[in-house]
Structure formats: structure tokens, C-alpha cells
N, CA, C and O atoms as a Maestro MAE file, in Angstrom:
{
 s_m_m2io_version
 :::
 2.0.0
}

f_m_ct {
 s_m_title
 :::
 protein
 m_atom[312] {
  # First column is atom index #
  i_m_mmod_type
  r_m_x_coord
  r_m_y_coord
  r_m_z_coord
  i_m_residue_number
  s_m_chain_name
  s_m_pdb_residue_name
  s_m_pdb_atom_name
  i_m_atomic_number
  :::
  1 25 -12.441 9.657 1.032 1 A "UNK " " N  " 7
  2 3 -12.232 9.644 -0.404 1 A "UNK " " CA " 6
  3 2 -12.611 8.263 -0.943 1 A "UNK " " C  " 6
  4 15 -12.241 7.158 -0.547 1 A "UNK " " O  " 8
  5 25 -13.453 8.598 -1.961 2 A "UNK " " N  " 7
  6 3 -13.965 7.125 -2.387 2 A "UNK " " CA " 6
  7 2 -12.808 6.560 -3.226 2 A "UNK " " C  " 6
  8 15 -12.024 7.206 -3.921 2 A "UNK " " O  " 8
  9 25 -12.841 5.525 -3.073 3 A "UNK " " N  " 7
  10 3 -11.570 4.175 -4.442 3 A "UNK " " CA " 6
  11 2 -12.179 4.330 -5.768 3 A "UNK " " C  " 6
  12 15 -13.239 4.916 -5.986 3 A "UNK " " O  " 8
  13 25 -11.508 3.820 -6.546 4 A "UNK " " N  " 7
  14 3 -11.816 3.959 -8.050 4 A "UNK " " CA " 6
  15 2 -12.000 2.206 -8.020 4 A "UNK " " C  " 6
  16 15 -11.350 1.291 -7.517 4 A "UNK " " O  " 8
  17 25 -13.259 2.295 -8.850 5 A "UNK " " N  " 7
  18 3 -13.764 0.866 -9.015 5 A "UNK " " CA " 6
  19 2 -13.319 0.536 -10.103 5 A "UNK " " C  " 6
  20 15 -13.202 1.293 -11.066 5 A "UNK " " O  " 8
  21 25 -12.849 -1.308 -10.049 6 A "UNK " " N  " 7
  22 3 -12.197 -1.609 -11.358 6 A "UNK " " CA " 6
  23 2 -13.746 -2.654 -11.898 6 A "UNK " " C  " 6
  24 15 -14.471 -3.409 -11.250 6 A "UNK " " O  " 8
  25 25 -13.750 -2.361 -12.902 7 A "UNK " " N  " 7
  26 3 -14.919 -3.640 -13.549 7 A "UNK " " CA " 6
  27 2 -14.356 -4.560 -14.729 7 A "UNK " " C  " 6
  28 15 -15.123 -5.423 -15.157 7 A "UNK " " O  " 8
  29 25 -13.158 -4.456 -15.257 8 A "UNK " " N  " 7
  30 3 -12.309 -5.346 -15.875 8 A "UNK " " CA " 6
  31 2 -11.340 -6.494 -15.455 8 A "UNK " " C  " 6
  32 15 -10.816 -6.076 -14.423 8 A "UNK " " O  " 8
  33 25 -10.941 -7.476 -15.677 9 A "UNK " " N  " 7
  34 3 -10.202 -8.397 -15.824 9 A "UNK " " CA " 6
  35 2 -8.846 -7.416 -15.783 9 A "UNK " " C  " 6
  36 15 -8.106 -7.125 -14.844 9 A "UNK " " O  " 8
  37 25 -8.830 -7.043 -17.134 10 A "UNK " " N  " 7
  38 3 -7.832 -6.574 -17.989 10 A "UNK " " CA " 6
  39 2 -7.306 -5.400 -16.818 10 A "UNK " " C  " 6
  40 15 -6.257 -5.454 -16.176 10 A "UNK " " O  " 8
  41 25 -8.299 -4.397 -16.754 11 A "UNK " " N  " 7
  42 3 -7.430 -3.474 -16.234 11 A "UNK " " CA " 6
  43 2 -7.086 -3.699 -14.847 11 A "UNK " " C  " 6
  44 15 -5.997 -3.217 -14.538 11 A "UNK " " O  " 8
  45 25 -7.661 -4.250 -13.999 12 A "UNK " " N  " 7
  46 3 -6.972 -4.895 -12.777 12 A "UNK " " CA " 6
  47 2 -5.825 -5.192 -13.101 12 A "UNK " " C  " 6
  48 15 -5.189 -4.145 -12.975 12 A "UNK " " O  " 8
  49 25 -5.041 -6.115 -13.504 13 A "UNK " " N  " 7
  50 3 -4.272 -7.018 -13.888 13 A "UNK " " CA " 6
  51 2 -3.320 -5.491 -14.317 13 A "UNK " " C  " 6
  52 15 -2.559 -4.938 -13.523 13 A "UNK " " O  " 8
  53 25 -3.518 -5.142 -15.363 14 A "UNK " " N  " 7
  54 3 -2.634 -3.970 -15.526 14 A "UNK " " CA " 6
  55 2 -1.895 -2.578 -14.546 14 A "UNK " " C  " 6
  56 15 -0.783 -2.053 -14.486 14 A "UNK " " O  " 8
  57 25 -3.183 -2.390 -13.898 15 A "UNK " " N  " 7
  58 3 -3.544 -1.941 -12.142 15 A "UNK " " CA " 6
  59 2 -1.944 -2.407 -11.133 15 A "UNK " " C  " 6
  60 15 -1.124 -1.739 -10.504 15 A "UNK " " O  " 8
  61 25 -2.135 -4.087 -11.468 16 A "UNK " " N  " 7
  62 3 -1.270 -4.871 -10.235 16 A "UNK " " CA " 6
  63 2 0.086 -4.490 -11.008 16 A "UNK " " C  " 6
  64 15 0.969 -4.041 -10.277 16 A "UNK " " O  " 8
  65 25 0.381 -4.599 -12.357 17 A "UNK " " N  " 7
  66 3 1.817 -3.823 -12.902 17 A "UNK " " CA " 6
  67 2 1.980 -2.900 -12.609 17 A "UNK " " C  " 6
  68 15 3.202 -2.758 -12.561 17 A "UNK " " O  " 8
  69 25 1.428 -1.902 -12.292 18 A "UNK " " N  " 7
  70 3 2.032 -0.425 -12.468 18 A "UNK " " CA " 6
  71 2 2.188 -0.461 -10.612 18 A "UNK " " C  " 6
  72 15 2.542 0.630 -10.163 18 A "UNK " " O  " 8
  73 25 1.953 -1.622 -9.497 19 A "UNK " " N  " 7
  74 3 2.039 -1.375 -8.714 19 A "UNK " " CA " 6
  75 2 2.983 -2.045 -7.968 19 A "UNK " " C  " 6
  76 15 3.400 -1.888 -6.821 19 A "UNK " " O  " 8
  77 25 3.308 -3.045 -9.099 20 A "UNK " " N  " 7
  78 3 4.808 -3.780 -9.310 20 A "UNK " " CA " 6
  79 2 5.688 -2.904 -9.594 20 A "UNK " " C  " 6
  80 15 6.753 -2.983 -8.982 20 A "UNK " " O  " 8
  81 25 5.497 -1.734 -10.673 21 A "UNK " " N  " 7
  82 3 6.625 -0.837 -10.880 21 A "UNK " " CA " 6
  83 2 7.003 -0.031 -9.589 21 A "UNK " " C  " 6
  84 15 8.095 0.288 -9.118 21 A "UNK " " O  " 8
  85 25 5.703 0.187 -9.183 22 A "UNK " " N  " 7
  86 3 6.122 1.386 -7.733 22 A "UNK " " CA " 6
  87 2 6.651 0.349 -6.522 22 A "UNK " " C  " 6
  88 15 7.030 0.895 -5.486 22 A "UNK " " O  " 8
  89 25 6.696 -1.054 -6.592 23 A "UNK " " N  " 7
  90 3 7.023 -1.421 -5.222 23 A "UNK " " CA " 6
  91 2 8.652 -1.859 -5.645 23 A "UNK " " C  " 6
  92 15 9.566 -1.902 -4.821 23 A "UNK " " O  " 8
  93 25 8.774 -2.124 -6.889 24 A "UNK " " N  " 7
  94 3 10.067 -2.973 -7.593 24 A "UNK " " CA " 6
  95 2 10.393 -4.258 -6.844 24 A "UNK " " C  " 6
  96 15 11.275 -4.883 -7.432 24 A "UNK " " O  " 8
  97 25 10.011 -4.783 -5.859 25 A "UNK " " N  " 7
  98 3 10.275 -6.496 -5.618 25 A "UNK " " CA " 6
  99 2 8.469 -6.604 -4.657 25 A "UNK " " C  " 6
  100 15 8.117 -5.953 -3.673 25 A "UNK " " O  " 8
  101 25 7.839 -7.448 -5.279 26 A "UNK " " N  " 7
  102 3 6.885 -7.945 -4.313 26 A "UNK " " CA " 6
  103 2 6.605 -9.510 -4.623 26 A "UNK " " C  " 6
  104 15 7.017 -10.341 -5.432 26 A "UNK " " O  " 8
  105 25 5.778 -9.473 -3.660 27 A "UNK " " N  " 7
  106 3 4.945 -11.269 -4.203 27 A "UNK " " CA " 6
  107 2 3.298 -10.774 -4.675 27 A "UNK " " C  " 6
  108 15 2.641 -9.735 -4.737 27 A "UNK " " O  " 8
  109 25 3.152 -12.041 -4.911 28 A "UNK " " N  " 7
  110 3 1.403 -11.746 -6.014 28 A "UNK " " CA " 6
  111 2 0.523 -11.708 -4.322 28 A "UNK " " C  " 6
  112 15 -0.537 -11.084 -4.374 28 A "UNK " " O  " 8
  113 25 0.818 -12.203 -3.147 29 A "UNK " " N  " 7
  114 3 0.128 -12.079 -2.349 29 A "UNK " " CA " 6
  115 2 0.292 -10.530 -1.624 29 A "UNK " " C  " 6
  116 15 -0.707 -10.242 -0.965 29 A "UNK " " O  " 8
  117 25 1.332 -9.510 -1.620 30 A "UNK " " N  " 7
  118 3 1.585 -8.369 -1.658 30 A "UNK " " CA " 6
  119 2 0.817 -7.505 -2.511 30 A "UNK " " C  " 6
  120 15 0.144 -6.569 -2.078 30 A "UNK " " O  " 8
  121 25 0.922 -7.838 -3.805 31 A "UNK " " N  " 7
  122 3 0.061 -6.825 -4.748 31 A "UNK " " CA " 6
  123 2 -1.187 -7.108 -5.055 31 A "UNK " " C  " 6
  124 15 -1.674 -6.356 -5.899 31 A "UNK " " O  " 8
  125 25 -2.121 -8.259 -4.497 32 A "UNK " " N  " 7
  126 3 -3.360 -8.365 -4.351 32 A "UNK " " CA " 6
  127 2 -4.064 -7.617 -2.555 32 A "UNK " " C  " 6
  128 15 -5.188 -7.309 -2.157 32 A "UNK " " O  " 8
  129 25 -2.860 -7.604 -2.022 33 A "UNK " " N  " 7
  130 3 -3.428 -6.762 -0.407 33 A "UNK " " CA " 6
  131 2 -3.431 -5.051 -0.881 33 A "UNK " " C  " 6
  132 15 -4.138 -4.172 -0.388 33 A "UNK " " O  " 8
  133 25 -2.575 -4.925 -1.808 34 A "UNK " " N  " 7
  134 3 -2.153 -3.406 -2.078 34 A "UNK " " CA " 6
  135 2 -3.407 -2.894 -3.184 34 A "UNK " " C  " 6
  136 15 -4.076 -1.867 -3.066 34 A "UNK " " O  " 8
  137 25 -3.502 -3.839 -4.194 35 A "UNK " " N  " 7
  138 3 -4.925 -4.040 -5.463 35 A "UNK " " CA " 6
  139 2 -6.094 -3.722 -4.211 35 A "UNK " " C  " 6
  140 15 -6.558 -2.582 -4.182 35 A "UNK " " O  " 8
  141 25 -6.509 -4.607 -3.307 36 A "UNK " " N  " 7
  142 3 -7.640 -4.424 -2.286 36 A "UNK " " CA " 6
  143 2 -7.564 -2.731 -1.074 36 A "UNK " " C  " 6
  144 15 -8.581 -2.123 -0.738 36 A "UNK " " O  " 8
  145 25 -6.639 -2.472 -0.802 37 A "UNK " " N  " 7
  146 3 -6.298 -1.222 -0.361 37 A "UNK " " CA " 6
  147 2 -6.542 -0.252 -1.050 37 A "UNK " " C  " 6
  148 15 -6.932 0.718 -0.400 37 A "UNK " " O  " 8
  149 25 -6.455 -0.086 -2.341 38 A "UNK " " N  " 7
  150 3 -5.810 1.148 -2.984 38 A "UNK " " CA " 6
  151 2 -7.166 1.135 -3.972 38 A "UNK " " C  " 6
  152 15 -7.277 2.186 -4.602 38 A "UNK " " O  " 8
  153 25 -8.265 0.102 -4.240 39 A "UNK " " N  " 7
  154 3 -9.153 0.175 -5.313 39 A "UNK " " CA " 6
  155 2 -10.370 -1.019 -4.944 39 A "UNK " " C  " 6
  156 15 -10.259 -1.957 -4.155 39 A "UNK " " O  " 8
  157 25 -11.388 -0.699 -5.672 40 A "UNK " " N  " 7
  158 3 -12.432 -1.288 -5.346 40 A "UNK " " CA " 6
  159 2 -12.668 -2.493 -6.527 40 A "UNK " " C  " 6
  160 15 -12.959 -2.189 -7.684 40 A "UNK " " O  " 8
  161 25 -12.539 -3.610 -6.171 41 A "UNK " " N  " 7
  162 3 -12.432 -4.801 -7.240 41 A "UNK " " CA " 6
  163 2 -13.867 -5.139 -7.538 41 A "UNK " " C  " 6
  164 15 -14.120 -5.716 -8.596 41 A "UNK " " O  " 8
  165 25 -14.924 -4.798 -6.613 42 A "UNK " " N  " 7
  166 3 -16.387 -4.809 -6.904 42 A "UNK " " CA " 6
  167 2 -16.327 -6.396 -6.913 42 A "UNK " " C  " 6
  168 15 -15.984 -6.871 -5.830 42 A "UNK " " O  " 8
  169 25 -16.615 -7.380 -8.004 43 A "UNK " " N  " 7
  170 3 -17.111 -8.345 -8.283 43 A "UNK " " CA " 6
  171 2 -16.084 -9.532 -8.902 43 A "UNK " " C  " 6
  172 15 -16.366 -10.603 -9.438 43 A "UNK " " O  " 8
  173 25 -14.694 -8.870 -8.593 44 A "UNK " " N  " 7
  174 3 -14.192 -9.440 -9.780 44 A "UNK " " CA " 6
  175 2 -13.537 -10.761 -8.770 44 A "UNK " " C  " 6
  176 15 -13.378 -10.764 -7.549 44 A "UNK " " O  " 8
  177 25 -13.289 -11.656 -9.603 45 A "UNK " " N  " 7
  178 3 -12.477 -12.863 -8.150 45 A "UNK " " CA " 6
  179 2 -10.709 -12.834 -9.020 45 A "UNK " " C  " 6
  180 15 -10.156 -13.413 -9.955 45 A "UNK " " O  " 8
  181 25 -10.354 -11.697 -7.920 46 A "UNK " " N  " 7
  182 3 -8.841 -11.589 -8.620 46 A "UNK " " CA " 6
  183 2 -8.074 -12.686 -7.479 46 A "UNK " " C  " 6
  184 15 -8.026 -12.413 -6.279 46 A "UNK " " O  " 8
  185 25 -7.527 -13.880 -8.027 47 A "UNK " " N  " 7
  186 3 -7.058 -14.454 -6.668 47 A "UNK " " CA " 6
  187 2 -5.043 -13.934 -7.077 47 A "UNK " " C  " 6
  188 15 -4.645 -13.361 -8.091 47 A "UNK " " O  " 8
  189 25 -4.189 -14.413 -5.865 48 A "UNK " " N  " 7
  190 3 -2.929 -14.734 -6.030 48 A "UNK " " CA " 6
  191 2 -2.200 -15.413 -7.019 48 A "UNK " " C  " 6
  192 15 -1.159 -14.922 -7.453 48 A "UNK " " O  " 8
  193 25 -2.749 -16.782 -7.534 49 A "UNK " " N  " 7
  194 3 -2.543 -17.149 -8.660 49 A "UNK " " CA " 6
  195 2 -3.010 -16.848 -9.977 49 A "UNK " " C  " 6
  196 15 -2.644 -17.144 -11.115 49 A "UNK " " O  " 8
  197 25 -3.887 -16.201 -9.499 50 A "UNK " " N  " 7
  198 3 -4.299 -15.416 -10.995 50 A "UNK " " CA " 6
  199 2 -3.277 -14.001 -11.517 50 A "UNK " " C  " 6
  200 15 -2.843 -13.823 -12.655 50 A "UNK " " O  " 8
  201 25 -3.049 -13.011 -10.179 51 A "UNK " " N  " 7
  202 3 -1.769 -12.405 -10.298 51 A "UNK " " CA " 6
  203 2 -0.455 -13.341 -10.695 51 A "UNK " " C  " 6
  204 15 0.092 -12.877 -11.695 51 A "UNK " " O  " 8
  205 25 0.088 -14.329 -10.272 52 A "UNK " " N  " 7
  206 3 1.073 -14.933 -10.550 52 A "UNK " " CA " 6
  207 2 0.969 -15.234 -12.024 52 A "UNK " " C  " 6
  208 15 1.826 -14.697 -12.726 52 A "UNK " " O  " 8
  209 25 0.105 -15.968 -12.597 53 A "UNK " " N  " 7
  210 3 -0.235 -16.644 -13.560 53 A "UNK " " CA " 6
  211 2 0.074 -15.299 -14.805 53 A "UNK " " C  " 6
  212 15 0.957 -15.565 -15.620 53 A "UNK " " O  " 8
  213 25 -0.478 -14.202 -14.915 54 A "UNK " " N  " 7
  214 3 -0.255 -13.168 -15.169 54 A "UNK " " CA " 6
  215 2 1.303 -12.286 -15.226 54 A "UNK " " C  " 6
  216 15 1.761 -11.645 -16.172 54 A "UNK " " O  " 8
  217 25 1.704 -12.443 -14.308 55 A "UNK " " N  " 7
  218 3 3.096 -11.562 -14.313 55 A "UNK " " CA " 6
  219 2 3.744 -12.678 -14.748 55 A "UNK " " C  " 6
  220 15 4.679 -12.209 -15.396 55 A "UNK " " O  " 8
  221 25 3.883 -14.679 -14.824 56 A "UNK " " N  " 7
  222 3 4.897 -15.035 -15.443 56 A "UNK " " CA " 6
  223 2 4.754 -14.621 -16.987 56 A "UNK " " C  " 6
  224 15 5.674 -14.438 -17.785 56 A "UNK " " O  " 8
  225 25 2.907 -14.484 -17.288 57 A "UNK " " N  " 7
  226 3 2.799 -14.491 -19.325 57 A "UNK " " CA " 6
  227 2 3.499 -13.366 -19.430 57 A "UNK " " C  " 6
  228 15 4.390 -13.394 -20.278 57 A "UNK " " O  " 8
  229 25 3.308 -11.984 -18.576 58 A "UNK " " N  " 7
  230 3 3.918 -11.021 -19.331 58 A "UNK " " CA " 6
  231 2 5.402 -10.891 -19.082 58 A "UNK " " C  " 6
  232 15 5.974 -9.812 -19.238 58 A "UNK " " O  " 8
  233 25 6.064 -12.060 -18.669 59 A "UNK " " N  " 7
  234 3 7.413 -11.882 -18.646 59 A "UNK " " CA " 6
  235 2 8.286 -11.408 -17.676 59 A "UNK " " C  " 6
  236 15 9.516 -11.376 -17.725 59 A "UNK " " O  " 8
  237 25 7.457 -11.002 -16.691 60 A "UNK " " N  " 7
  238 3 8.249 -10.269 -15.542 60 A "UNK " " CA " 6
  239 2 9.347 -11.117 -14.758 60 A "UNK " " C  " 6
  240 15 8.932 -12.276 -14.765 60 A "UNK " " O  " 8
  241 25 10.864 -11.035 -13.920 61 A "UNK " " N  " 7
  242 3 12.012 -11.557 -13.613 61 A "UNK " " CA " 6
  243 2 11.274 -12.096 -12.631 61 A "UNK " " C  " 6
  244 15 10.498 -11.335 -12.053 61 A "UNK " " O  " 8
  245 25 11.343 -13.712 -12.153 62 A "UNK " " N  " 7
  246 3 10.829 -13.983 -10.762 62 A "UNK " " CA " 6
  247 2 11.632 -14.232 -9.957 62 A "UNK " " C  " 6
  248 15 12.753 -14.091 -10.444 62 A "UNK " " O  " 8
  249 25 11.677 -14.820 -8.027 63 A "UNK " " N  " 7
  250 3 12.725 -15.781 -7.981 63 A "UNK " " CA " 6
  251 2 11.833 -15.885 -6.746 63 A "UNK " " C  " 6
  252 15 10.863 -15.292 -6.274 63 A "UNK " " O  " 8
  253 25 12.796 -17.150 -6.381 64 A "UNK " " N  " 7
  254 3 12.397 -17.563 -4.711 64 A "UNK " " CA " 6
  255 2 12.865 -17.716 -3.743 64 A "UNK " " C  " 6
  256 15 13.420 -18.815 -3.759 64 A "UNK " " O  " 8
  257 25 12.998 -17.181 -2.733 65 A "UNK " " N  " 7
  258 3 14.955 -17.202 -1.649 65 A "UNK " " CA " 6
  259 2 14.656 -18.510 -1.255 65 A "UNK " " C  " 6
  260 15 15.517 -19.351 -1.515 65 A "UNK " " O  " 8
  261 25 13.405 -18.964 -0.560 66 A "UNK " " N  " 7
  262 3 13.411 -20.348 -0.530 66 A "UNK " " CA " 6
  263 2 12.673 -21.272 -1.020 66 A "UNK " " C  " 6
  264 15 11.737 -20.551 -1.365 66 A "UNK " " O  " 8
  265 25 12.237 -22.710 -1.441 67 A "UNK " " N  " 7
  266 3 12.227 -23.480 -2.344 67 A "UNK " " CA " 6
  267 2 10.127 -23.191 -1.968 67 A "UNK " " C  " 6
  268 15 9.149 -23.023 -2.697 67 A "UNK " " O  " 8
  269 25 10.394 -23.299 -0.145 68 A "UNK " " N  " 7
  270 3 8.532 -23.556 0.405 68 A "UNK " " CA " 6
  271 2 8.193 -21.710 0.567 68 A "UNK " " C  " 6
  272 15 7.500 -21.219 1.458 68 A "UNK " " O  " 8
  273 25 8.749 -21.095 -0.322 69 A "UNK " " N  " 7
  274 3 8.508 -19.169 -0.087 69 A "UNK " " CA " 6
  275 2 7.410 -19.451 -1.161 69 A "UNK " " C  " 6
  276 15 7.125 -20.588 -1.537 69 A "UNK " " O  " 8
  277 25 6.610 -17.895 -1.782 70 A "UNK " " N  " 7
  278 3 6.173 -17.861 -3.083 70 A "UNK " " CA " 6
  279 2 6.986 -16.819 -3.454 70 A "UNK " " C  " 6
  280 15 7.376 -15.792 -2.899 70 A "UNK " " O  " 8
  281 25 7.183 -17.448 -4.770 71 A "UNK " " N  " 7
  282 3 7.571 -16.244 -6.183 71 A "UNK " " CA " 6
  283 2 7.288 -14.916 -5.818 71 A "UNK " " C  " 6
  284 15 6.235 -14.360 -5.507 71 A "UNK " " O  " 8
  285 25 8.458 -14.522 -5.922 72 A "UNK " " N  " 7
  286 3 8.412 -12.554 -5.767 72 A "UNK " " CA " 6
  287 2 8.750 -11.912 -7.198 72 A "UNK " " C  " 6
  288 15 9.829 -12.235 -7.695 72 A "UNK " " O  " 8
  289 25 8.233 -11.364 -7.633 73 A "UNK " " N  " 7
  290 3 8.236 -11.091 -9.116 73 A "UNK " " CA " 6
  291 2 9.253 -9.612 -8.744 73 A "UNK " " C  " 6
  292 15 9.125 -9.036 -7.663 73 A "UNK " " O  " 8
  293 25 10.197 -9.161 -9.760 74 A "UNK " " N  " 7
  294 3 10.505 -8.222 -9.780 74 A "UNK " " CA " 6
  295 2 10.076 -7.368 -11.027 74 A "UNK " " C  " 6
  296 15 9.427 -7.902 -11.927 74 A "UNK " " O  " 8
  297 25 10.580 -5.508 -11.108 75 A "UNK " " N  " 7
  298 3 9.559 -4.810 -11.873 75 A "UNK " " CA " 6
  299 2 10.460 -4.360 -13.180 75 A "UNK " " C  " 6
  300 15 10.499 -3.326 -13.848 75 A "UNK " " O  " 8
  301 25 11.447 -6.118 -13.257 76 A "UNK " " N  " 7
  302 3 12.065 -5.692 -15.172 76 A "UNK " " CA " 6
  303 2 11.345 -6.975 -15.605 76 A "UNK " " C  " 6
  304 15 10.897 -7.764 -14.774 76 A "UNK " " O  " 8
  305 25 11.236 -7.179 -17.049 77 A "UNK " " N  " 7
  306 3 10.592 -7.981 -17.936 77 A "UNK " " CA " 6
  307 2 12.492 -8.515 -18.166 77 A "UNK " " C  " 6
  308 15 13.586 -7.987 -17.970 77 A "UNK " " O  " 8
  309 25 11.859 -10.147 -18.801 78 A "UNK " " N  " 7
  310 3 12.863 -11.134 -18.944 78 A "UNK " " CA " 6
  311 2 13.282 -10.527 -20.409 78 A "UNK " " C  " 6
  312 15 14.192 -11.047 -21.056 78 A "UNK " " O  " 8
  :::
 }
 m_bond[311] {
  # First column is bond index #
  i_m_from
  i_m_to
  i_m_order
  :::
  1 1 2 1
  2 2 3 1
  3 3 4 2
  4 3 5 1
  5 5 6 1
  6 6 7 1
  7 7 8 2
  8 7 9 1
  9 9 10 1
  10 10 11 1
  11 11 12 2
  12 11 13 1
  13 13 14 1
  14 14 15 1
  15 15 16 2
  16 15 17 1
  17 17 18 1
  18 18 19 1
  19 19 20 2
  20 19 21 1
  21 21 22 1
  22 22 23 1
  23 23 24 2
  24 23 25 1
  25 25 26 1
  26 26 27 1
  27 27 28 2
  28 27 29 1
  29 29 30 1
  30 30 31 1
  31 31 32 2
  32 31 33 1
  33 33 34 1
  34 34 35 1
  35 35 36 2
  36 35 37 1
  37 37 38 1
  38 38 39 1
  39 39 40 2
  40 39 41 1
  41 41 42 1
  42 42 43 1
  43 43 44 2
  44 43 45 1
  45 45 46 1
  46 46 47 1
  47 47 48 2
  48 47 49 1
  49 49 50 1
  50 50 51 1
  51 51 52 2
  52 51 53 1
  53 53 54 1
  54 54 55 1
  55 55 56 2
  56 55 57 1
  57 57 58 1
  58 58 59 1
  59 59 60 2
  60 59 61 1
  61 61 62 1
  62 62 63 1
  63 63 64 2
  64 63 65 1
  65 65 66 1
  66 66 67 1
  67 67 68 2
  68 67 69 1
  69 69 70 1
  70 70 71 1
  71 71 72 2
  72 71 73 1
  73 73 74 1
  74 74 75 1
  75 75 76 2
  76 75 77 1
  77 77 78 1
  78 78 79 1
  79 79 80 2
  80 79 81 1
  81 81 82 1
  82 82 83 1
  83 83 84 2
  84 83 85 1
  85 85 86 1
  86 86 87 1
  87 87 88 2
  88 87 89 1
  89 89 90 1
  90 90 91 1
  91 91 92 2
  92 91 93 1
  93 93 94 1
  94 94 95 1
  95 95 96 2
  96 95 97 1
  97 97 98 1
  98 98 99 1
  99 99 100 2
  100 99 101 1
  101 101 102 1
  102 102 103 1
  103 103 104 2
  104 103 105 1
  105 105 106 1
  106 106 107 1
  107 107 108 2
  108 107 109 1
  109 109 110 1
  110 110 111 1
  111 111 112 2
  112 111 113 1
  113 113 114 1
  114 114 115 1
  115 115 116 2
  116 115 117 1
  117 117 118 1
  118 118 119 1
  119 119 120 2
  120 119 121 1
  121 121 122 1
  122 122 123 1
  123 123 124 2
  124 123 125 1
  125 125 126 1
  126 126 127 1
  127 127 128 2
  128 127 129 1
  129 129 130 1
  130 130 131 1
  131 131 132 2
  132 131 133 1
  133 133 134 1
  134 134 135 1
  135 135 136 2
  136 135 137 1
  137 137 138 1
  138 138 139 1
  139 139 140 2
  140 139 141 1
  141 141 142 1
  142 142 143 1
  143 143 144 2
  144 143 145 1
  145 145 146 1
  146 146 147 1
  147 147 148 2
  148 147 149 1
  149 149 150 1
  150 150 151 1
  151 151 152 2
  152 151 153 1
  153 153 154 1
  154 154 155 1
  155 155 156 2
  156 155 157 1
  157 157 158 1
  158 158 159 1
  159 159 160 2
  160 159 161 1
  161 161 162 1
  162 162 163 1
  163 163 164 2
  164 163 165 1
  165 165 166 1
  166 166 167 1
  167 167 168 2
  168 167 169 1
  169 169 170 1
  170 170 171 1
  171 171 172 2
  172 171 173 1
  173 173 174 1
  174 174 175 1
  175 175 176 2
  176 175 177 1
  177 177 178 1
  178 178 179 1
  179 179 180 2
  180 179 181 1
  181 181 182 1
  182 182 183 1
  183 183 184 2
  184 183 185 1
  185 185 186 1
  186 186 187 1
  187 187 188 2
  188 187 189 1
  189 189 190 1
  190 190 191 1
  191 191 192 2
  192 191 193 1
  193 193 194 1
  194 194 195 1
  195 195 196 2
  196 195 197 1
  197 197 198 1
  198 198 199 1
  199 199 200 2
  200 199 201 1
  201 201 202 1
  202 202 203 1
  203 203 204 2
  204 203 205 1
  205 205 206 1
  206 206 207 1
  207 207 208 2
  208 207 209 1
  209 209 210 1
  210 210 211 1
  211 211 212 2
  212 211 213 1
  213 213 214 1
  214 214 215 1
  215 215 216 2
  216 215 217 1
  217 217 218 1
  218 218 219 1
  219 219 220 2
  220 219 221 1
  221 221 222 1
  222 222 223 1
  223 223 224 2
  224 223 225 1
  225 225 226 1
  226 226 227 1
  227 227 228 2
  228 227 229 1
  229 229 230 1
  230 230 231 1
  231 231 232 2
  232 231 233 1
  233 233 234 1
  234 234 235 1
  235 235 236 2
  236 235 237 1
  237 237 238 1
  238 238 239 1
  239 239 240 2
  240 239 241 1
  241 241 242 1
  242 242 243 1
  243 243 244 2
  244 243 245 1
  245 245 246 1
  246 246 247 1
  247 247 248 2
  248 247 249 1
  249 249 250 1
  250 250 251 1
  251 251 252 2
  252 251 253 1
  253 253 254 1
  254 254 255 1
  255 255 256 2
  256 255 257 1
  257 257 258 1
  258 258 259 1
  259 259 260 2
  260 259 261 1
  261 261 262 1
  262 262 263 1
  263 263 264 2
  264 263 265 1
  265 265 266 1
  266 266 267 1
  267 267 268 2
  268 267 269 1
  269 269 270 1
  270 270 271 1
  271 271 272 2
  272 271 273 1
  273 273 274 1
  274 274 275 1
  275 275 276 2
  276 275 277 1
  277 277 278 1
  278 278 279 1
  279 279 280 2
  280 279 281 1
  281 281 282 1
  282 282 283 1
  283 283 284 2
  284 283 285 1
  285 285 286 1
  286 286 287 1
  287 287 288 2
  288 287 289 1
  289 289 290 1
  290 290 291 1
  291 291 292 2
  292 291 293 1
  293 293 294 1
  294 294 295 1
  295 295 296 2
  296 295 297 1
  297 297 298 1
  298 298 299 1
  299 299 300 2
  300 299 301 1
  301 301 302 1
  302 302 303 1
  303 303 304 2
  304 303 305 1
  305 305 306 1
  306 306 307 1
  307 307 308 2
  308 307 309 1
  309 309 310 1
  310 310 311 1
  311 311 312 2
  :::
 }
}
């Protein structure tokens, strides 16, 4: 079964929310392995901090169990 190719910025990024909703706790390095699994990014350079950078604008709850972990975003808005 072929992947569905993303050719947007935008809808990637929207893509990695709705896959925040289905996981309810991940990190941006989680939902960029799951973004690469599940869909074909073609050309786009979606990095980790670009997910991060993204889920803090749209508000999503973050935290960190430890200080040297990364940010695990959870799937409620602040």
C-alpha cells in the first residue's frame, strides 16, 4: 500500500497533531519517526525542532521528567 505524500509545510505539521491526539503523550522525536512511517514527506526538511517549535506556538501542555530529557508535548492545549 502506497503512503500518502505530504507536499506542504502546513499540512505536515497539522499531520504531526492529529498524531499527537492519537498517541496523547509523545516527544517531537516520536512524532517525526511516526510522520516518516505512516507518510511520505517527499522533499520537505521536517526536523525535531521544527515539530517542537510548532507544538509550543500552537499551545500544546509540555513537560520534562528530566532537566537533559526532551520536551514531551501532551495532546491538551494550554
Amino acid at each position: 500500500m502506497a503512503k500518502e505524500g505530504l507536499n506542504s509545510y502546513k499540512r505536515a505539521y497539522e499531520i504531526v497533531e492529529e498524531g499527537l491526539k492519537k498517541k496523547g503523550d509523545a516527544s517531537s522525536t516520536e512524532l517525526l519517526s511516526w510522520l516518516i512511517e505512516n507518510y511520505n514527506i517527499n522533499s520537505l526538511n521536517i526536523t525535531t525542532k521544527g515539530i517542537t517549535y510548532h507544538l509550543k506556538k500552537q499551545g500544546y501542555k509540555k513537560y520534562r521528567k528530566y532537566e537533559t530529557k526532551p520536551w514531551r508535548f501532551l495532546a491538551e492545549k494550554n
